[in-house]
N, C-alpha and C positions, 0 to 999 in steps of 0.2 A: 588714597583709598580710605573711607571710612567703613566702620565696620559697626554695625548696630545688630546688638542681640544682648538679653538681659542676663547672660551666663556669663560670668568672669571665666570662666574654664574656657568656653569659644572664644570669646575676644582676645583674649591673652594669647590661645593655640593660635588662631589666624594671623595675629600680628606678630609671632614670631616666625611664622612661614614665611609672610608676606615683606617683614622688615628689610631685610637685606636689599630689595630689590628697588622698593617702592616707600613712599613716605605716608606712614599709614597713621588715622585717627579709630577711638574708638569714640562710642555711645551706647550708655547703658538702657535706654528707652528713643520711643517713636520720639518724645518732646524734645529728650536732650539731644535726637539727630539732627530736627528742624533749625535748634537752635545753633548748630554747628554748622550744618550746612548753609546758612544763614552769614553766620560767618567766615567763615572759610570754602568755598563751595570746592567740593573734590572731583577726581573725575570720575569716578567711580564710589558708588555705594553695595556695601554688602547688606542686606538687608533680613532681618530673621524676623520669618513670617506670624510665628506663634508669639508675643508678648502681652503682658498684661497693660491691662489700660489702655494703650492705642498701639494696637498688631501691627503689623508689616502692611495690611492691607489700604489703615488707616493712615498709614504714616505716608503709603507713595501717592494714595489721594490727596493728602495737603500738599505733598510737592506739585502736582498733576495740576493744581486747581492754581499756582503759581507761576506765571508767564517764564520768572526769569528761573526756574527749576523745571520748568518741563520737557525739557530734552535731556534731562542728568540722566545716565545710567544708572541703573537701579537689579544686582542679583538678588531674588529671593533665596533665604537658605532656608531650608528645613529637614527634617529628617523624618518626614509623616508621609505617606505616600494616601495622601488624597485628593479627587477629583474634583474638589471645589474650589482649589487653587484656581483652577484655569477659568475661574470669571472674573481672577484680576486681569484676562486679556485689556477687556474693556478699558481699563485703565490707564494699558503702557501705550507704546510709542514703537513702529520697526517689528522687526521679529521677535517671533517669542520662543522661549525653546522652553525645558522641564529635566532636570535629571532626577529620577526617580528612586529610590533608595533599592536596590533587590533590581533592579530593571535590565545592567549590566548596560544601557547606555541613554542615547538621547532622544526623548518623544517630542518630535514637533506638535502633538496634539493636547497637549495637556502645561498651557508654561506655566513655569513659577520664576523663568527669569523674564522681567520684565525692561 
């Protein structure tokens, strides 16, 4: 699992949830995930939608636009409950789902996991 978002505070908390189970990378930006996933491809990306210089949004359009990365799995995380997430539909690949911050559960109509 990789885990990209630019808060040492998220990255550190999810890899320590996540460690015990799974063998987990982090990334501090969109660039330094390509480059990781690049090298190492996982099977699973954790993806934080809000970053500076190339967001979440930008980061799974360079994987999208990349033959041998366009089936990764890809979660958005965020904690912003807005409805302009869900024109990364366009983007993903399969279902798409959203959990919403406050929503108490899961909107198929609005994803942010892609």
């Amino acid at each position: 699992v990789l885990i990209v978002d630019d808060s040492l505070t998220i990255r550190e908390g999810i890899k320590n949830l996540l460690g015990e189970d799974y063998e987990v990378a982090v990334a501090e930006s969109g660039v330094a995930a390509i480059r990781a996933i690049t090298l190492n491809r996982p099977d699973l990306v954790l993806l934080d939608y809000e970053m500076p210089v190339c967001d979440g949004k930008q980061t799974l359009e360079m994987l999208r636009s990349d033959d041998a990365f366009a089936d990764l799995p890809v979660i958005f995380l965020t904690g912003r409950r807005d409805p302009g997430i869900s024109d990364t539909k366009n983007i993903g690949y399969g279902r798409t789902f959203s959990f919403q911050p406050g929503s108490g559960g899961i909107d198929d109509g609005a994803p942010s996991c892609i």
